[in-house]
N, C-alpha and C positions, 0 to 999 in steps of 0.2 A: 445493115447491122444484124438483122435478124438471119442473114443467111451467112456470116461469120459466126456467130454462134451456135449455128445448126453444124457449121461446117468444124467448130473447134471440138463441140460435144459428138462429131461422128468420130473426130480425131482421138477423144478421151477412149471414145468403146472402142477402137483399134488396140489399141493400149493399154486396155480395162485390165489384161492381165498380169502387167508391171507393178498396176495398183496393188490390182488383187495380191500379189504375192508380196508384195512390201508389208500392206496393211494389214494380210492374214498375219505374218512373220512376228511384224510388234503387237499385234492385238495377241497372240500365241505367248511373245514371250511374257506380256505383261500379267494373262491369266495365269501364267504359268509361276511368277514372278510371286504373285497375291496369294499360290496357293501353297508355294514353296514356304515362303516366309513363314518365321513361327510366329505363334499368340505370344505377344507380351502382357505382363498386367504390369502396372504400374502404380505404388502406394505412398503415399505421400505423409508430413508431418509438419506442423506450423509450431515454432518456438517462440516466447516474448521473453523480452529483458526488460524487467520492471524493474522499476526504480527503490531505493531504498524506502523500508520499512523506518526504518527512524529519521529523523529529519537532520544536517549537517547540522543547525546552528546549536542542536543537542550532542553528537558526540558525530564525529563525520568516521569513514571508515576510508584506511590507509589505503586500498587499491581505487586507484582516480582512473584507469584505463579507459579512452573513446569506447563506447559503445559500438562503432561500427570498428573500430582496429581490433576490440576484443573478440567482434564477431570474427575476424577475420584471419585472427591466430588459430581461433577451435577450426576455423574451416582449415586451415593448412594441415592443422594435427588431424584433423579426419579425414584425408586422403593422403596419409602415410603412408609408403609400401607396405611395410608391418602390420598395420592397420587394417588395410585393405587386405593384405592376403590373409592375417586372422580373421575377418570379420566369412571372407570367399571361404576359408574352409568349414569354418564352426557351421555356418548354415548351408554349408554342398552348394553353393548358389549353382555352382557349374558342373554338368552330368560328366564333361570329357575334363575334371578334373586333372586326371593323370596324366593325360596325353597333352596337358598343354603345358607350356613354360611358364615361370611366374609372373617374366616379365608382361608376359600375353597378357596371365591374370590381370594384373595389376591396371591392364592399359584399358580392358574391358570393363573391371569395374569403374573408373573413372569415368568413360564416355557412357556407361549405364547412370550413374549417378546424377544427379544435377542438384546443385547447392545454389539457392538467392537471398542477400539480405537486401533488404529493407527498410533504410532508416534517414533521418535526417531531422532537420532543426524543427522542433517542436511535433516531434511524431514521431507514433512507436516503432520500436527498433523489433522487425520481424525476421527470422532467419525458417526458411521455408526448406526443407530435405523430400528428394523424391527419389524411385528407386525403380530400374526396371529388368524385371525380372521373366524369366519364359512360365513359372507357377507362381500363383497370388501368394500362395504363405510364403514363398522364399522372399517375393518381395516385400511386404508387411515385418518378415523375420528381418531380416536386413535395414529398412527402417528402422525399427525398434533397436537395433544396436547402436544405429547412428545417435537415434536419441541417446539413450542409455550414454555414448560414449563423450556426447555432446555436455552433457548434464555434469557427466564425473571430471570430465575435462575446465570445466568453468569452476567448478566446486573445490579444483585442485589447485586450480591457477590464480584462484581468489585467496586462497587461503595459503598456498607457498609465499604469496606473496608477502601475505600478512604476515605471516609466521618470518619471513626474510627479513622484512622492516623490523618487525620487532626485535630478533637475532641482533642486528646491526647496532641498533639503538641500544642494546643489553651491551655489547660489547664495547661503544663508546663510551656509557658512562663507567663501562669499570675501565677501561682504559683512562679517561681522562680522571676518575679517583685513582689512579694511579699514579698517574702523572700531578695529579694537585698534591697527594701525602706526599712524593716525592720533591715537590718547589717548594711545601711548606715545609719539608726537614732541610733543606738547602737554607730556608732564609732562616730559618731556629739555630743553625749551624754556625751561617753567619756572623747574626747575633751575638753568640757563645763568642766567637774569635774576638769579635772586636764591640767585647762588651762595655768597654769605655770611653768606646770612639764612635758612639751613634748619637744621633740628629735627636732623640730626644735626650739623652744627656748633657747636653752641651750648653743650657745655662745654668748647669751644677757643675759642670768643669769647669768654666768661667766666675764663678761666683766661689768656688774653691781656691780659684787662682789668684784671686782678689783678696782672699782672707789670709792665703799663704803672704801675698806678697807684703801684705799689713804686717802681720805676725812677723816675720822676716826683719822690715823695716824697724820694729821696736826691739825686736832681740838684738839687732846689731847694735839700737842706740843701748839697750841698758851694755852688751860689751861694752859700749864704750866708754860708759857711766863709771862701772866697773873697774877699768883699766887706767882712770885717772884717779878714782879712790885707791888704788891700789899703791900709783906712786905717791900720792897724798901721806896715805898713811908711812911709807921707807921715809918722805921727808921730812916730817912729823917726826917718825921715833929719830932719823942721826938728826936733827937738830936738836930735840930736848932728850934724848932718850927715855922716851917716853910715850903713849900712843892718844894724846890731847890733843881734840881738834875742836878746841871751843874758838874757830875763827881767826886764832894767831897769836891769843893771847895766851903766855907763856906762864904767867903767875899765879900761885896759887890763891885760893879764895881770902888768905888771913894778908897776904900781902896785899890785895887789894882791899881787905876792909883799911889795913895801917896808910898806903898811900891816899886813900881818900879820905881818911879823918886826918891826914897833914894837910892835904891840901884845904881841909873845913879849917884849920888852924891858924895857916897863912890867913884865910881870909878873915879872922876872926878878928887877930894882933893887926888891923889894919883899922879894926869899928875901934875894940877894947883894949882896955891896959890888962898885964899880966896879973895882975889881983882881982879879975873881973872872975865871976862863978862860971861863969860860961867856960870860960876860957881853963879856968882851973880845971875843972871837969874835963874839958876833951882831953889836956895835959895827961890826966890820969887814962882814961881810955886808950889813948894812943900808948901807955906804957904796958899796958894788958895788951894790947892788939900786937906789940915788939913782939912779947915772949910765948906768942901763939903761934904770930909766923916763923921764931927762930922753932920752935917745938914743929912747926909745920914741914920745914926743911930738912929736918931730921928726919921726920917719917917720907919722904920722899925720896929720900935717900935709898933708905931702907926698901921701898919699895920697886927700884928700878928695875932688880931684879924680878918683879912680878909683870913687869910692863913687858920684858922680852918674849915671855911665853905666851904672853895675851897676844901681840903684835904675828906672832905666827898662827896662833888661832884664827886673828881675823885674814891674814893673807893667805892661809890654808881654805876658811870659809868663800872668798873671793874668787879665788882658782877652782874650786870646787864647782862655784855659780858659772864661771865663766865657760869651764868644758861642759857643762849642762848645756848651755845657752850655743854653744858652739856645735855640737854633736843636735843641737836641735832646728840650729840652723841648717847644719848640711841635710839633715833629714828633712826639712822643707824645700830647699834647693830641688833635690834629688824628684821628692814628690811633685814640685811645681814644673821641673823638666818632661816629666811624665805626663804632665796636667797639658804641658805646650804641643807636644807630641801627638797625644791625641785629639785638642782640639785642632791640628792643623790636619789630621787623617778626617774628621767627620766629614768635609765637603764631597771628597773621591768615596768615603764610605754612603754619602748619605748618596751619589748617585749610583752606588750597585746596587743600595736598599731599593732604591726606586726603581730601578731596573726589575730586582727581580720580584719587588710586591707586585708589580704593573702585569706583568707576567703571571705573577698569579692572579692578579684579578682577573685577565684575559682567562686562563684555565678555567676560572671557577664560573664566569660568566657559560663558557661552551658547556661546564657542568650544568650549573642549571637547566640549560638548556635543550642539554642531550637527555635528562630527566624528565622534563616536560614532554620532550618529544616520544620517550617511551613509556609514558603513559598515555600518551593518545595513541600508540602503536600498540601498547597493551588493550587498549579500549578497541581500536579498529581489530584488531587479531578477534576478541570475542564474538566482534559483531559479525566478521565472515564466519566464523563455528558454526555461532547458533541461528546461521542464513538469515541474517534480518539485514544484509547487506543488500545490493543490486542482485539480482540474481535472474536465472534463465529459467522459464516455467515452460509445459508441451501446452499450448493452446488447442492444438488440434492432435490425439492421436490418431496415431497410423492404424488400420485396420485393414482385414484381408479384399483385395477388390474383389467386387461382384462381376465385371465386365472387361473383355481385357482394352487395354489403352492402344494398342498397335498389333498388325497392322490395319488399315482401312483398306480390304481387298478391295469393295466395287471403285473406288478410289484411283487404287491402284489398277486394276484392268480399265477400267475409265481411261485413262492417261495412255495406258500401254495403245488402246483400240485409237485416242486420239492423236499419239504420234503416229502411228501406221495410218490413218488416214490422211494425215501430215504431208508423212514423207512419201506415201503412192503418190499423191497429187502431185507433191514436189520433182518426183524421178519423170513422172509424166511430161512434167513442164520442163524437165530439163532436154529430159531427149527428145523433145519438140523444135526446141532452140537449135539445139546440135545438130536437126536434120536436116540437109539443105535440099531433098527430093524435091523435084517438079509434079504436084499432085492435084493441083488446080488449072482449067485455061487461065485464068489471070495472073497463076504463076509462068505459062509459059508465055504469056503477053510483057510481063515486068523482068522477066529473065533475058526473052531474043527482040522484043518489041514487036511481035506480030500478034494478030490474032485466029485464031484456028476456027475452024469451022464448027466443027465438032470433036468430043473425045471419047476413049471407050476406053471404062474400065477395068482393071484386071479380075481375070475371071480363075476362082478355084474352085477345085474339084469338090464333090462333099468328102472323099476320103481324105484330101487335104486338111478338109479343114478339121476332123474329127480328129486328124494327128494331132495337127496342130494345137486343139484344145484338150487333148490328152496330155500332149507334153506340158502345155500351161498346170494344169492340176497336178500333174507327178512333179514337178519341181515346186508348186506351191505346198504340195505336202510333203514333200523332200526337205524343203526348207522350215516349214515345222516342225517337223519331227529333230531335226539338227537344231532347231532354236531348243528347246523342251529339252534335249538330251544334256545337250551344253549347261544351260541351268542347273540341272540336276546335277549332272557330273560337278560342276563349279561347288553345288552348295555342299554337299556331300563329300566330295574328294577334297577340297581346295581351300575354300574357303567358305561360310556363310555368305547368303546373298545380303543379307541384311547389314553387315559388318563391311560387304564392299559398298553396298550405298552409302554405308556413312561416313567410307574414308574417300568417296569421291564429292559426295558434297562437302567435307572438311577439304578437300585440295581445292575446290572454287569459291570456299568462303562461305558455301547458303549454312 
């Protein structure tokens, strides 16, 4: 064991300047690498989103937005193109300004920038901005915009919003007073058209129709009262010519006092004799009662001629009641048609009334309502104004760094000196394997299966060997001076070294 080890470690120093030259190479470029790289500083800024100043169950404020989606809008509006290239010129963050593209811009300050929130279920919502820059004030200046733009962005976005609800709610309720004046003039309209055929008139048109058809029925009967008086009275004057309607009786009053004191008479001459007083007596009356009815005969005579013009009086009087009564009839007729008319319209009227009150009530409930709504939209609008809503405060300001953040040269040449000791060892080991020389007797024992006596090993010159270690040095500082030149040339002509590391660890994911 110990003489494979003596034998691999003689095999290392044969080799030592494979190492040598690997390991000067990366340990070269890595110094080279630490010293090229610029000083970055790097300034940072902590935000909080505190919670509302006034409490919801007193007056809540219209912008409900997640705390972490709110965060997460500002963060997209602060890595804006625009954004970003205003924020890149106002503070020169970049010396080759001119010489570079926006897009470049744009893509630099992004991968300078680093944005974290921090938030979740019963804990505070933190939104953390860092910035890295080649001078501390640009970085600090560049911060302080972020704030700044962070602050105005939330202050803006709270309060469009509010200002947008409330807009909305303004224009619903005069939209829906609009629409309400306008279903209330429709049903007033209505109304008007069919003012005697609605649902609350209808037991006065009923109760009208009732009294017409009363009224009606008794006008007809007195017509007909009337119209039998009428011939009453023509049969009356051509049978007596005369206008007496005491019942049928055609006599006058003296005729019937003389026929009833005959007939007292008959009865009399049937108790008494004709020399009786009694009897004598009526004898006499009944002779005064002749000569009043013959005197009565004569004035009725006389009189007939007064009975004709009476007789047209009263049949003038009768025709007169009757077109009264008639012309009063047709005008209840006509009215109680009107009356049937429209109570047969109230059921089709009374369901458009209800159609469109229903409708209005429907409107006027969304009024209320859009009212309500924008007073609490008025109320949340004030309470974003005068910031006593949620808002984002700077917990921590940004300040100029004292030290810069990157890079860590002995870090960085660290690394550089331990891949070149890495990869010397590694080339050593390889070209170990790939060699397949006879340099041991036991390799020529496991090679032809003999064993040799003895061996001798190759012998060089010292001027050999001073070449030989010449040429190892000239190509190990051949090779650094080509690593060192390359860098430089890279960072200076091509690209920063710093920007290729970080688009080669962005292509493996670290």
């Amino acid at each position: 064991m110990k003489a494979e080890l003596i034998f691999y470690l003689s095999v290392f120093m044969r080799r030592i300047h494979y190492f040598l030259l690997v390991a000067i190479v990366f340990t070269a470029a890595g110094v080279a690498t630490a010293i090229v790289l610029p000083t970055r500083y790097t300034a940072d800024a902590v935000l909080l989103v505190e919670s509302p100043q006034i409490p919801d169950e007193l007056a809540a404020s219209t912008v409900n937005t997640n705390r972490g989606e709110q965060l997460q809008i500002i963060e997209q509006r602060l890595l804006t193109r625009a954004n970003l290239l205003d924020i890149a010129t106002e503070n020169q963050v970049y010396a080759d300004r001119a010489q570079v593209f926006a897009d470049e811009i744009v893509k630099r300050m992004r991968e300078d920038t680093s944005l974290r929130i921090r938030t979740g279920r019963d804990k505070a919502s933190l939104f953390t901005i860092n910035f890295e820059a080649d001078r501390p004030i640009t970085a600090e200046a560049v911060v302080n915009a972020y704030v700044t733009q962070v602050l105005e962005d939330n202050i803006r976005l709270r309060t469009d919003r509010a200002e947008g609800t409330m807009e909305f709610f303004e224009q619903e309720v005069e939209r829906l007073g609009t629409d309400l004046a306008r279903k209330g003039a429709e049903i007033l309209d209505f109304k008007n058209r069919n003012l005697d055929s609605l649902p609350e008139n209808l037991n006065y048109q009923l109760s009208r129709l009732d009294e017409l058809r009363d009224r009606t029925t008794s006008a007809e009967r007195e017509l007909a009262s009337l119209a039998s008086q009428r011939e009453r009275l023509i049969l009356i004057y051509n049978a007596t010519g005369g206008t007496n309607q005491a019942g049928g009786d055609l006599r006058t009053q003296e005729q019937r006092d003389l026929d009833a004191a005959e007939t007292q008479l008959s009865q009399l001459l049937t108790v008494y004799s004709e020399q009786n007083p009694r009897v004598v007596s009526l004898r006499a009356r009944i002779e005064l009662l002749r000569e009043a009815a013959e005197t009565a005969q004569i004035d009725e005579t006389e009189d007939q001629s007064q009975d004709t013009t009476l007789l047209d009086l009263q049949l003038s009087e009768i025709d007169d009641r009757q077109e009264l009564l008639a012309e009063e009839v047709e005008t209840m007729e006509a009215e109680a048609e009107v009356l049937r008319a429209n109570v047969e319209a109230v059921p089709g009227n009374s369901v458009t009334l209800d159609a469109l009150e229903r409708d209005y009530a429907n409107l006027q409930s969304q009024y209320n309502q859009a009212v309500s709504a924008a007073s609490t939209a008025a109320t949340g609008e004030r309470i974003e104004l005068l910031s006593k809503g949620e808002r984002i405060t700077v917990l921590s300001q940004p300040t100029v760094p004292g030290e810069p953040s990157s890079p860590n040269r002995p870090m960085i040449a660290a690394m550089g000196a331990a891949m070149g000791v890495a990869g010397g060892v590694a080339l050593v080991v390889l070209l170990e394997l790939l060699n397949g020389s006879i340099r041991r007797p036991i390799d020529i024992t496991r090679a032809l299966g003999i064993t040799p006596i003895t061996t001798l090993p190759m012998m060089r010159t010292p001027r050999e060997i001073a070449m030989r270690r010449g040429l190892v040095v000239s190509v190990i500082l051949v090779g650094c001076a080509i690593t060192v030149s390359a860098i430089f040339y890279t960072h200076t002509q091509i690209m920063p070294v710093d920007l290729i590391a970080v688009r080669v660890l962005n292509r493996f994911g670290i």
